[in-house]
Structures are given as C-alpha cells and as structure tokens.
C-alpha positions as CSV (number, residue, x, y, z in Angstrom):
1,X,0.0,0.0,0.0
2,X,1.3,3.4,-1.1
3,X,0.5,6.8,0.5
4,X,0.2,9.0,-2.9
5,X,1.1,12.8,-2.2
6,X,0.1,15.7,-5.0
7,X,1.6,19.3,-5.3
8,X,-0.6,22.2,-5.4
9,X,2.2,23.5,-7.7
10,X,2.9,20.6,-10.0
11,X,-0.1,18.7,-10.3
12,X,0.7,16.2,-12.9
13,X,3.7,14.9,-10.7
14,X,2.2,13.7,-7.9
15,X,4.9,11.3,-5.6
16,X,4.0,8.0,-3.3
17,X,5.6,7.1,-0.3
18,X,4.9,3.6,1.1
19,X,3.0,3.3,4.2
20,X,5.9,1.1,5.9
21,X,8.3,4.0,5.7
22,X,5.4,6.9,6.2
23,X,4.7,4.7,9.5
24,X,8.5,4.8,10.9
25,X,9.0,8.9,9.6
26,X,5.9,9.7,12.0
27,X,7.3,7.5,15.1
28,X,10.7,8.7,14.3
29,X,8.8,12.4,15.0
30,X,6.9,11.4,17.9
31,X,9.8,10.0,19.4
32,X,12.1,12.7,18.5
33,X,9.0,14.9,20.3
34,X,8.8,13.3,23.5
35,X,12.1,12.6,24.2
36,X,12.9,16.4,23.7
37,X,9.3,17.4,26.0
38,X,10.9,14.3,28.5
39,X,14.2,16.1,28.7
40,X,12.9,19.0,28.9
41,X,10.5,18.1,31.9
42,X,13.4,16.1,33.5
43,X,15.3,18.9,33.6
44,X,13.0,21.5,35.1
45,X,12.6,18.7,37.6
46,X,16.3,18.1,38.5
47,X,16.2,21.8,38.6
48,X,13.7,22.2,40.8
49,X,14.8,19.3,43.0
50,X,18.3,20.8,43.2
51,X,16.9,23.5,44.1
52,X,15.1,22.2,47.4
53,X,18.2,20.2,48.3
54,X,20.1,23.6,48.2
55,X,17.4,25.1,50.1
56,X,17.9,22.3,52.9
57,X,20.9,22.3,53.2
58,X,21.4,25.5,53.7
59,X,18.5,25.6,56.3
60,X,20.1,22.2,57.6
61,X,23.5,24.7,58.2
62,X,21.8,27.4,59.6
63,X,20.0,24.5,62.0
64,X,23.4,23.5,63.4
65,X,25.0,26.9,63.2
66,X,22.2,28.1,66.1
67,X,22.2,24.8,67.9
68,X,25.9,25.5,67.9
69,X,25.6,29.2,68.9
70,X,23.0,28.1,71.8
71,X,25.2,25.3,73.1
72,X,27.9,27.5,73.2
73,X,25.9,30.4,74.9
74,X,24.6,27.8,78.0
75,X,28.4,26.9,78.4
76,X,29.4,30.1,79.2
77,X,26.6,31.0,81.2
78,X,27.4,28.0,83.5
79,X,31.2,29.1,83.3
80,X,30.0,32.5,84.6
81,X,27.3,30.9,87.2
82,X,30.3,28.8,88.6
83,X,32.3,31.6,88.6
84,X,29.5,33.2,90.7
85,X,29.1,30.2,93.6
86,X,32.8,29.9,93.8
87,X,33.6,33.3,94.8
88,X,30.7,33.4,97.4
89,X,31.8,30.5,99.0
90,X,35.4,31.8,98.8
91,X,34.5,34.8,100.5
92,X,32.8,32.8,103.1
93,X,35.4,30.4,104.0
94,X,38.7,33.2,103.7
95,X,36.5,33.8,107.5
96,X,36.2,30.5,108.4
97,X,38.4,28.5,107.4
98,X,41.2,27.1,110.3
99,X,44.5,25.1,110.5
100,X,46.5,24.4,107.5
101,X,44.3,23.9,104.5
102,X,44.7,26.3,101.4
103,X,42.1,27.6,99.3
104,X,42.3,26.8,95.7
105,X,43.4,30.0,93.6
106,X,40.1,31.6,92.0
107,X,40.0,31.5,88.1
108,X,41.0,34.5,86.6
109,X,38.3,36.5,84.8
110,X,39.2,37.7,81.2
111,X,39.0,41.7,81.8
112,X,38.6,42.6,78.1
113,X,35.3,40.5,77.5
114,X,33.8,41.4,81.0
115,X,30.4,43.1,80.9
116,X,30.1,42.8,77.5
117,X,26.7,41.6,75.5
118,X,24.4,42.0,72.5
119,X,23.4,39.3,69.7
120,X,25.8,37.1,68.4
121,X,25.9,38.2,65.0
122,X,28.4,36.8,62.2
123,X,28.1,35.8,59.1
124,X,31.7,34.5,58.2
125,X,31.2,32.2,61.5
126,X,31.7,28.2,60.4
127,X,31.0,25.1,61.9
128,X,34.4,24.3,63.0
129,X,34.4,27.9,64.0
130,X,32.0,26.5,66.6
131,X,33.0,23.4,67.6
132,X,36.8,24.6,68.2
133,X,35.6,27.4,70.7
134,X,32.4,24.7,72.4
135,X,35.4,22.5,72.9
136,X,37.5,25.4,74.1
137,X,34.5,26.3,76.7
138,X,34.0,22.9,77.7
139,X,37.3,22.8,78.7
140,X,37.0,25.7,81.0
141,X,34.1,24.6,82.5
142,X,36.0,21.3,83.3
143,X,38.6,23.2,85.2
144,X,35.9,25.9,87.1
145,X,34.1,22.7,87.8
146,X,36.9,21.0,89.6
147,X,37.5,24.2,91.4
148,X,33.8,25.0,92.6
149,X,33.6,21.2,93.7
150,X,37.1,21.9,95.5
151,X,36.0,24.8,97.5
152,X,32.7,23.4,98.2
153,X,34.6,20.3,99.5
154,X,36.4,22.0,102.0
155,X,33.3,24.1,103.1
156,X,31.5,20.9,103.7
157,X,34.1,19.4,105.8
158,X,34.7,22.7,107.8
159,X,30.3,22.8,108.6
160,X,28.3,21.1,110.9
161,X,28.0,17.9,108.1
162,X,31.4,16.8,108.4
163,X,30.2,13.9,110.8
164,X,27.4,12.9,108.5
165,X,29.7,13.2,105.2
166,X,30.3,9.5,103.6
167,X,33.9,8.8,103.3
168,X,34.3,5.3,103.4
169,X,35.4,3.5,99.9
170,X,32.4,1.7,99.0
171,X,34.0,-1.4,97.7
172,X,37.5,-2.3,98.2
173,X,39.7,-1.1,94.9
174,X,40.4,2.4,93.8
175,X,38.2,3.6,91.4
176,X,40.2,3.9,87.8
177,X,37.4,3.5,85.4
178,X,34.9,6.9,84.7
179,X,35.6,9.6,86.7
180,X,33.2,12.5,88.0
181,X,32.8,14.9,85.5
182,X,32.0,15.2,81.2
183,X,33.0,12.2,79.5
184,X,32.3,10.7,76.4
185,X,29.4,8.4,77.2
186,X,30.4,4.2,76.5
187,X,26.6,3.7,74.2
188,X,25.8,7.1,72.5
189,X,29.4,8.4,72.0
190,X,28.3,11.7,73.1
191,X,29.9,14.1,75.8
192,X,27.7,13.5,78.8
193,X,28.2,14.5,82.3
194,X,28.7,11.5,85.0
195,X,27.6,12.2,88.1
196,X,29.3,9.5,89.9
197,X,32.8,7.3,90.3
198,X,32.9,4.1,88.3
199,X,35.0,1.1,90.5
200,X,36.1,-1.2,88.6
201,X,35.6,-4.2,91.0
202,X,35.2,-7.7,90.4
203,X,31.9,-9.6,90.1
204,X,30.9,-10.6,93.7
205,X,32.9,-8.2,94.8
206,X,31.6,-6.8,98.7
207,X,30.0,-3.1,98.6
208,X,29.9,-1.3,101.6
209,X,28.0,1.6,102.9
210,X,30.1,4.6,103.2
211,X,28.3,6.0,106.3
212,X,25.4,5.2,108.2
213,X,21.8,6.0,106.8
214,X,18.4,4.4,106.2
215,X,17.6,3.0,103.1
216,X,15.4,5.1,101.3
217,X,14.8,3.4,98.3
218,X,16.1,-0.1,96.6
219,X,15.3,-2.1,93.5
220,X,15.8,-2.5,89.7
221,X,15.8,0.3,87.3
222,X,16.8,0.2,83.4
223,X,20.0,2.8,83.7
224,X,21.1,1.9,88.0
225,X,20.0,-2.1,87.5
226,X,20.1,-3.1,90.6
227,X,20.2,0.1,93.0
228,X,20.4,1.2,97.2
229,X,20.1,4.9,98.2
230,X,20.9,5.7,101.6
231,X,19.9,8.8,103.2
232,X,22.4,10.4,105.8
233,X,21.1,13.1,107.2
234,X,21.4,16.8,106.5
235,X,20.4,16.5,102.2
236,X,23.3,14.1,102.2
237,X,22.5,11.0,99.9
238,X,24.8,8.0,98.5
239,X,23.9,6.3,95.5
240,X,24.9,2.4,94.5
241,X,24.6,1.1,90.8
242,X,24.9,-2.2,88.9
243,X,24.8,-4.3,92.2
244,X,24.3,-8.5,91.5
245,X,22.5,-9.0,94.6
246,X,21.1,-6.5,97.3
247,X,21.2,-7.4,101.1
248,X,19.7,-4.7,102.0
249,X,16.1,-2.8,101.4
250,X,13.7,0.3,101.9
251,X,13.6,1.3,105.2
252,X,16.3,-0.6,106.7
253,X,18.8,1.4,109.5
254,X,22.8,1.3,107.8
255,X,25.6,1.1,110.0
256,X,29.0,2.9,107.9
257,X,31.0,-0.3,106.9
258,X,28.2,-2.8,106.7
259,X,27.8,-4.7,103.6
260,X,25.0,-3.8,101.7
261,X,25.2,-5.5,98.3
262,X,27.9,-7.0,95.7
263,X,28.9,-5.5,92.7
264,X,27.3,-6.5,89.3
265,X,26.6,-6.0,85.4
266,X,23.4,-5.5,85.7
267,X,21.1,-2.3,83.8
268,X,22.8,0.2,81.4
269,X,26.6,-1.2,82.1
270,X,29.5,-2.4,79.9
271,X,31.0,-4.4,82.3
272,X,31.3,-5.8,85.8
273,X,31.4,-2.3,88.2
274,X,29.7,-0.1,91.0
275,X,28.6,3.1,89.8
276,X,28.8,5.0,93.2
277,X,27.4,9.2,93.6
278,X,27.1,11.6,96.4
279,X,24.6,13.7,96.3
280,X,23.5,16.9,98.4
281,X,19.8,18.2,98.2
282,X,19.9,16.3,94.7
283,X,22.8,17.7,93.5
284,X,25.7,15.1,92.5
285,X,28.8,16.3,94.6
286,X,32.5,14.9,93.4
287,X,33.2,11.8,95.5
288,X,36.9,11.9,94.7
289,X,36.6,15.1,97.5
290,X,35.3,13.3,100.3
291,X,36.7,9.3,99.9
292,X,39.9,8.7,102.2
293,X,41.6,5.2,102.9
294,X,41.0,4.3,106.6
C-alpha cells in the first residue's frame, strides 16, 4: 500500500511514499517529540529538585549553626554561674576557714570580654568555628568545675556535716574507670556529664555503705540495674549502681562499713562495676573530695 502525495504546484507529478516507511517517519517524529518534551521536563525537575536540596541544606546549616551558637551560649553562662558560687563561698570560708588547709586559687576572669553583650551576630562564623571554641569552653568549664567542687569540698568538711559526710570506699579497689565529670558516654558516643565514680571491682565483689543512713529506696531500674540509696542526714545521699545482689532494702537502718550488696553487670553497664554518687539536696557532689583510705 502506497501513500500518494500531490503538489498544489505541480499537479501532474504527484509522488507515493509507502505506508511502511510513512509509518517509521511519523514514530521517528513522535519520538524525537517526546524525548525532547521528557528532557525538557526532566530537567525543570532536577532543577527544581536541586533547588530544594540547596534550600535544605542551607536551612540544615543554619539548624546547626544556632544549635551551635546556643550550646555555646549555656556553656558560658554555667562558666559565669560557677564563677558566681565559687567566689561566694570563697569569701565565706577566707572567715572560716582554720588550720592548714589552702584555698584553691580563684580563676582569673578575662578583663577585656567582661560586661560585654548584644546578639551574636556573624556571618563568616563556620561550623568548626564553633565546635573549636564549644570544645575550648567545655574545657574551662572542666577546670571551674573541679575548682567550685574543690572549695565546696572543704566548706562541707569545715560545717556542721562533716560527721554525717560518707567517706568510706564503697568497695574495696580504687576507682580507675569513669571519673566525676564530662566524658564521652560508653553507648551514644556523646559528651555526657557522670555524676558519679565508676570502681572497677570484680563480680561478687563486697559493697559497703560509706556511712550510716536508712535505706530510702532499693530495687531495679533500666539505667542503676540493681540500685540502694541511703539517706544520711542533712540532704546528704549516697547512691549504688549495677549491684548482682542487694542485702539490704527500703527502710532498713545502715551502720557505715556494713555490707549492703555486691557488685554487678546489671542495667545500662558495659561491664562488671559499682557506679557509686554523692549527692546533696539532689545535687551530684564529686566523690573523689570526700573518699579517704582508713
């Protein structure tokens, strides 16, 4: 079968085309037609999709450039709260305090940034801008930390709570695991603060109370596992994690050196250890202040 085609110009030479070839000319076309429309729509799309990633990602940035700016800004504010409490208490014991012990020297405050404020504004300021001077604060806060918890030691021991303070070693090994303080926690590999000491002890191993209390409350709990807090009077509170057995429970009167429970792997724990805090009005204090070998 032929197509026959006829000139309005010439019309006695009219020209045929078979349908066979007129069939592939016209899906030749139609492809040529879509595939250019397709590319053309594909591109608009990749465009547009680029587009929105760009917009994320920048909105992603800007995300992490204010969680950034606000972590930063709580670290200094605690730097200049500690700061605060550790020049108050200073003051108090430079009255107080008797016999040999020194006071720790106060931090020095950086003159040329003092009483300064106003929005942190900066538009050159990176992400590594950030993290270097975060990592930079939490340092410093490490160090007026260790001094606060110092002075507040020695305050503690000088008041009418030394006799009630716990400083017995709960179980007996020297703690050389986590200490008190930031850390890099063992399951989210994250800086978390630990409010405790970490002994290292063997499983079985005896835990002792480190003064004498009542138990005010025992059992199992998904982060302590197996748990004793012993009230001593005065806010004063001692805290025992990860224990394989308890000998103790709620409500039972604690004589200082009495065997209370053994040490354990049990609840959030990596390994065989007591997880021991002090803790006044339900504030961690720094154990390594108050323990002493008998």
């Amino acid at each position: 079968m032929k197509i026959l085609f006829i000139s309005k110009k010439n019309i006695a030479k009219p020209f045929s085309v078979d349908l066979k070839v007129f069939l592939i000319m016209l899906f030749i076309t139609f492809f040529v037609a879509f595939y250019c429309l397709h590319y053309l729509l594909s591109s608009k799309a990749m465009n547009k999709i680029q587009t929105l990633n760009l917009e994320t990602n920048l909105n992603s940035y800007q995300d992490n450039i204010n969680l950034f700016v606000s972590q930063l800004g709580e670290l200094n504010a605690r730097i200049l709260e500690l700061d605060n409490q550790t020049e108050r208490l200073y003051g108090i014991l430079k009255k107080q305090l008797v016999g040999n012990q020194k006071l720790p020297s106060l931090p020095k405050k950086d003159t040329k940034t003092a009483n300064q404020g106003g929005p942190f504004i900066n538009s050159n300021v990176t992400e590594q801008d950030l993290q270097i001077a975060i990592q930079s604060s939490m340092e410093l806060l490490q160090k007026r930390e260790d001094i606060f918890n110092e002075v507040e030691a020695i305050m503690l021991k000088q008041s009418v709570l030394k006799d009630t303070l716990p400083t017995l070693y709960p179980v007996n090994v020297p703690y050389s695991t986590s200490s008190y303080g930031w850390r890099t926690d063992p399951f989210l590999g994250i800086r978390a603060f630990h409010e405790g000491l970490d002994f290292s002890a063997a499983e079985g191993e005896q835990i002792r109370a480190t003064a004498s209390g009542i138990v005010i409350d025992s059992g199992k709990a998904p982060d302590y596992g197996n748990y004793l807090k012993i009230k001593h009077g005065n806010g004063i509170e001692t805290r025992y994690a990860h224990a394989s057995k308890l000998f103790v429970k709620t409500g039972d009167i604690i004589q200082r050196d009495q065997i209370i429970a053994l040490v354990g792997n049990s609840g959030r724990s990596t390994g065989p250890h007591l997880h021991y805090e002090i803790r006044l009005n339900g504030r961690s204090l720094d154990p390594r202040k108050y323990l002493k070998k008998n």
